[in-house]
Structures are given as structure tokens and as C-alpha cells.
C-alpha positions in Angstrom: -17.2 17.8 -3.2 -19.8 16.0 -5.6 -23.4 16.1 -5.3 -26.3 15.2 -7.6 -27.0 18.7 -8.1 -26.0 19.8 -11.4 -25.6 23.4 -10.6 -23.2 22.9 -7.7 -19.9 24.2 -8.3 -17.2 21.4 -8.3 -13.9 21.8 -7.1 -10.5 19.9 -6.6 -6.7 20.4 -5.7 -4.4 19.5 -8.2 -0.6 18.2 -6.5 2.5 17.2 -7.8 5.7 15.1 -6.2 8.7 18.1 -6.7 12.0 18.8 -5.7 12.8 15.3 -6.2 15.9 16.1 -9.0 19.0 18.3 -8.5 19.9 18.6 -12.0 18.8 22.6 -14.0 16.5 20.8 -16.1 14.4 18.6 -13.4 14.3 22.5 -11.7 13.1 24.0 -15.1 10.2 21.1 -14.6 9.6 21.8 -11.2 9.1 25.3 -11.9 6.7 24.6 -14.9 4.7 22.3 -12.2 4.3 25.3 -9.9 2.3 27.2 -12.4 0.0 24.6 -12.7 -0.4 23.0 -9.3 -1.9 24.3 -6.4 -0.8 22.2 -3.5 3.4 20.3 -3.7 4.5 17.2 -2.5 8.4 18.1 -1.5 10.8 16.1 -1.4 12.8 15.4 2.3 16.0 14.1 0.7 15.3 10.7 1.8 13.9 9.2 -1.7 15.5 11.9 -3.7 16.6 15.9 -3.6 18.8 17.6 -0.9 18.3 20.4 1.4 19.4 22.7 -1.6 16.9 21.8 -3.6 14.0 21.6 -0.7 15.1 25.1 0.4 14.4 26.0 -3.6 11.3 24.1 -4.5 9.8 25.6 -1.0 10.6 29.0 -1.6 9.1 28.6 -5.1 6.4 27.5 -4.4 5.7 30.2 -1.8 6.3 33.0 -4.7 3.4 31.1 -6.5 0.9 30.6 -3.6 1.3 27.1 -3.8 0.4 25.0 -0.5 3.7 23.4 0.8 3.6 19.2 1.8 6.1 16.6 2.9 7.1 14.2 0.7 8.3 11.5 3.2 9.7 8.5 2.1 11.9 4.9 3.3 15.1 5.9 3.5 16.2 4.6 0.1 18.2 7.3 -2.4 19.1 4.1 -4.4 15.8 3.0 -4.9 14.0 5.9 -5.6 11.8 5.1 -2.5 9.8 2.4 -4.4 11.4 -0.7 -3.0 9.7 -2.9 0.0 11.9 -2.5 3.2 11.5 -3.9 6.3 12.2 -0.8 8.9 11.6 -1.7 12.5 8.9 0.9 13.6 11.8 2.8 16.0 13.7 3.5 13.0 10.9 4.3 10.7 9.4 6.9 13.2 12.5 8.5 13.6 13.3 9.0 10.0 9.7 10.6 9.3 10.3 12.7 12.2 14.1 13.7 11.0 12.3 14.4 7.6 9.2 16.7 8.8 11.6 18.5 11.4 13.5 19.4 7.7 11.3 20.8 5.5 9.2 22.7 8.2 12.2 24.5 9.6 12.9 25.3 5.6 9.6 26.3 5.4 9.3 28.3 8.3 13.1 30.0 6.9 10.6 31.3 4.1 7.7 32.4 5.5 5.4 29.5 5.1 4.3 26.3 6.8 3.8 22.5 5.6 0.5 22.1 6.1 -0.1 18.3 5.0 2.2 14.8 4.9 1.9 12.0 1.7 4.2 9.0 1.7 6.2 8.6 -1.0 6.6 5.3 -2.9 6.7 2.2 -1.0 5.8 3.8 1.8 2.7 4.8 0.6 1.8 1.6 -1.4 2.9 -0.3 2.2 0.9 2.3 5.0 -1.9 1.9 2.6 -2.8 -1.6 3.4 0.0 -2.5 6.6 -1.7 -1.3 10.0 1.8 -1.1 11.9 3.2 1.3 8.8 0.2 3.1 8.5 0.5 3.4 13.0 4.0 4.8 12.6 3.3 8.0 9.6 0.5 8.5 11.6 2.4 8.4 15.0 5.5 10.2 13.2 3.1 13.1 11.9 1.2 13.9 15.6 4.7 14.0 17.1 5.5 16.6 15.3 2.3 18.4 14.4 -1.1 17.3 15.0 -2.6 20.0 12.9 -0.6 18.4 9.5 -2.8 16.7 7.4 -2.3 12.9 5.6 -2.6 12.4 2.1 -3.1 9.4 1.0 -5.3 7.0 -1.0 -9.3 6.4 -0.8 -10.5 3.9 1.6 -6.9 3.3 3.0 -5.4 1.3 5.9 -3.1 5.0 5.9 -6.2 7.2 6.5 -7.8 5.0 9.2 -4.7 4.8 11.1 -4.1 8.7 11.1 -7.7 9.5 12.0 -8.0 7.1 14.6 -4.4 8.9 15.7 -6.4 11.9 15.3 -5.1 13.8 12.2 -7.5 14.9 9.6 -7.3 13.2 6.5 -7.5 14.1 2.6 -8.2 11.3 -0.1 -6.1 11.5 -3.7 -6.5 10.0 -6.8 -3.7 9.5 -9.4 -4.4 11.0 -12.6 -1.2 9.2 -14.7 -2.2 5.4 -13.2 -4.4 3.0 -13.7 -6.6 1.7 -11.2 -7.5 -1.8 -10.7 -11.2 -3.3 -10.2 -10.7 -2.5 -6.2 -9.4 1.0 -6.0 -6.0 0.3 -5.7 -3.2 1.6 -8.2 -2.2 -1.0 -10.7 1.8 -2.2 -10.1 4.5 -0.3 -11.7 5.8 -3.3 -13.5 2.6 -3.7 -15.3 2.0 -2.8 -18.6 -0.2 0.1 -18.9 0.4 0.8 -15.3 1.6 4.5 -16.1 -0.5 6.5 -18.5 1.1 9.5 -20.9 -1.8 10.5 -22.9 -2.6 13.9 -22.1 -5.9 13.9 -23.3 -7.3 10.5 -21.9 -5.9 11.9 -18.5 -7.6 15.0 -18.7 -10.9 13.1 -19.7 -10.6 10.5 -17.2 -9.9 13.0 -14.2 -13.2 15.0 -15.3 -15.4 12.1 -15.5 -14.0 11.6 -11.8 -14.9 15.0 -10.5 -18.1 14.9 -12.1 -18.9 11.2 -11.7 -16.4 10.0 -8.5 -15.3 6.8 -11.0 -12.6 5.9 -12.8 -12.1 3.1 -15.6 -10.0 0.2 -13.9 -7.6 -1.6 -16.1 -10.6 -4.6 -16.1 -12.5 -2.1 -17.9 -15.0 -1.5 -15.1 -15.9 1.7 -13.3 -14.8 2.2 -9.8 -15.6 4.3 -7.6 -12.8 7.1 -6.2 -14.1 9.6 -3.9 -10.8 12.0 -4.2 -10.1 15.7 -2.6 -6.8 15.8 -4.7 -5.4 15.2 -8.1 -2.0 14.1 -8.4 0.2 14.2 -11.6 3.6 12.7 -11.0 6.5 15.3 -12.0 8.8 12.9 -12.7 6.6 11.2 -15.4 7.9 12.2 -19.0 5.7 15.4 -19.8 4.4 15.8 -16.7 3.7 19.5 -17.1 2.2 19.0 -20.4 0.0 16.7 -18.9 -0.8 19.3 -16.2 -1.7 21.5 -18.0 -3.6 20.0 -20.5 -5.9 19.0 -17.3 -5.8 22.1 -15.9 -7.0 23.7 -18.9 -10.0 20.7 -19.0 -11.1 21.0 -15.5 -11.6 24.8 -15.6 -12.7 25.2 -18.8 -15.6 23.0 -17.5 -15.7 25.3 -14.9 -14.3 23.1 -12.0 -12.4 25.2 -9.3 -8.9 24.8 -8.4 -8.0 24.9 -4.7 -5.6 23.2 -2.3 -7.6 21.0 -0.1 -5.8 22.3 2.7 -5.9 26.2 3.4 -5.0 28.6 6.3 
């Protein structure tokens, strides 16, 4: 995606978490995402959503010609899907397997596919560095599609489970967090952990397609070597913030593509 040759054209996916409200306005939002985005992280109804609003956020993203994935998460409504569980790996494979059987009959309902699975939350903080986690998404996924594709963070426990499972793989980095002097994202409960500046976002996201780094928190450069962008949609302005980077990376002439195509 980056090389030292000036001229080459860069390019990069930009993703959102969606479908993860029921409420008109967290729709209104999702809808403002689609415009933007070009590949969505749905929702299973695990973390958060229901069928309705899977069967809504799919269909709209089909009338945009955005790339449908699964949002797969611990089965924790209550928790948003970002508290540490301990699920025995029976019960964890069967709730990813319950979740992608969901969304790609949905998807199949309106004329699409899911063509790539990201961990939501815990799960994907956990599968990132646990081996046995990262063995059961990747397990979960082949059972019910090998051709799916994991999403997941740069240099991951995650990614080396599901290519050694035999998935392909597609690295992400997280344009509304901060990233600490190793690569990883910086806690939640830290202050400055979440970023809401439109601008800095859009700045520090084209330094990283141009560059592969990012500022850490430290205030070093690290390395992230990312086919994806995500912007969180349930971060406060989240489409603003979309956009804004949207408008940065193309009018520097960076191409917008899901990383994952027919």
C-alpha cells in the first residue's frame, strides 16, 4: 500500500462499527456513516443492535455500495462488549458461529454477502494478545466460511492465529485512539485515550498513509502498517469526524476502497 515512490497512488478503506443503536437518531448516524465509509462493521446483536436493526443497517449499506462485515462480540448487551469475560472456548465458538450464521443469512436476504469478521470490544482487545481467543474467532470464522476475512490489529496474536487457521487477514488502525509506544491502543479509561478533534485525526491518519506512523501518547512515532481506517460511530461526531478525513485523504489524492472486494 506504501512505497517510497512518491508518484505511487496511495489508497485505504475507511470502516465504521454500525447498527450498534436502535434508537431514530443512532439510525440518522448510521446513515450519515454510510456516505462516508466504504467498508461496515455490523453489529450481531450480541454487544448491541437486534435483528431489526442488522436487517436495516445491511440493506443500507447495500443501496450505498458499502462492503458488509461482522461485528462479533462476547455476549455482553450490558457491557457494551468491552468487559473481560472468561468464556470457555465451547461457548465462545458457538456464539461467533450463532452470530455470523445471522448477519450472513440477512445479508444473503438482500442480495449481498459479509465478506470480512472484526471482534468487537473485549474481544478484540483479548484475541489480540490471548492465543486460545484469538484460536477460537479464527476457528469460529473457517467454520462458517473460510473465504471471510479477519480484521484486526497490526502485528496481532488475532492475525497470526487466523492465518495460521488459514483465513486471509487485513490490518486496521484506529483513527479516534491513541496509540501507545508499542502499537497497541491506549486503555479506554485513560485520559486522552479517545480523540475528538477532527482535524488532528484527519492529519494524523494522512501522515499514516503517507508515512505508516502514528504519534504514540509517549510522543514517539510508531510504526502502523494498516489496510483499514476505522472511525468509531458511536464516538460523539463521528460523522463529522468522517468526513472531515474523508475530505483530507482524497483531497491529497489518496483512494478510497474497501480492502476487501468481489
Amino acid at each position: 500500500m506504501r512505497t517510497s515512490d512518491a508518484d505511487t497512488p496511495r489508497r485505504i478503506d475507511l470502516n465504521s462499527d454500525l447498527g450498534e443503536g436502535v434508537s431514530t437518531s443512532e439510525h440518522a448516524g448510521d446513515a450519515r456513516m454510510l456516505e462516508i465509509v466504504s467498508s461496515a462493521n455490523i453489529a450481531c446483536a450480541f454487544h448491541a443492535g437486534d435483528p431489526a436493526t442488522i436487517h436495516r443497517t445491511v440493506h443500507a449499506a447495500v443501496r450505498r455500495g458499502v462492503t458488509v462485515g461482522a461485528h462479533v462480540a462476547y455476549n455482553d448487551r450490558e457491557g457494551f462488549g468491552r468487559r473481560d469475560l472468561e468464556v470457555p472456548s465451547d461457548e465462545l465458538r458457538a456464539d461467533l458461529v450463532y452470530q455470523l450464521g445471522a448477519i450472513r443469512e440477512i445479508a444473503r436476504s438482500a442480495g449481498t454477502t459479509v465478506r470480512y469478521v472484526k471482534p468487537h470490544g473485549a474481544l478484540y482487545n483479548t484475541a489480540a494478545v490471548d492465543a486460545r481467543v484469538a484460536e477460537d474467532v479464527a476457528a469460529a470464522v473457517v467454520t462458517v466460511d473460510p473465504e471471510l476475512v479477519l480484521l484486526g490489529l497490526p502485528g496481532s496474536v488475532a492475525l497470526d492465529a487466523a492465518r495460521a487457521a488459514g483465513l486471509v487477514t487485513a490490518a486496521e488502525a484506529f483513527a479516534d485512539r491513541a496509540y501507545t509506544a508499542t502499537g497497541r491502543l491506549v486503555p479506554r479509561s485513560v485520559e486522552g485515550a479517545v480523540l475528538h478533534d477532527p482535524e488532528e485525526v484527519a492529519a494524523r491518519m494522512l501522515r499514516l498513509v503517507h508515512e505508516g506512523v502514528v504519534r504514540s501518547i509517549e510522543g514517539t512515532d510508531v510504526t502502523i502498517v494498516a489496510d483499514s481506517i476505522c472511525v468509531h460511530g458511536d464516538t460523539p461526531g463521528a460523522a463529522r469526524m468522517a468526513a472531515r478525513l474523508r475530505e483530507v485523504l482524497t483531497g491529497a489524492g489518496v483512494s478510497l476502497r474497501p480492502f476487501v472486494t468481489s
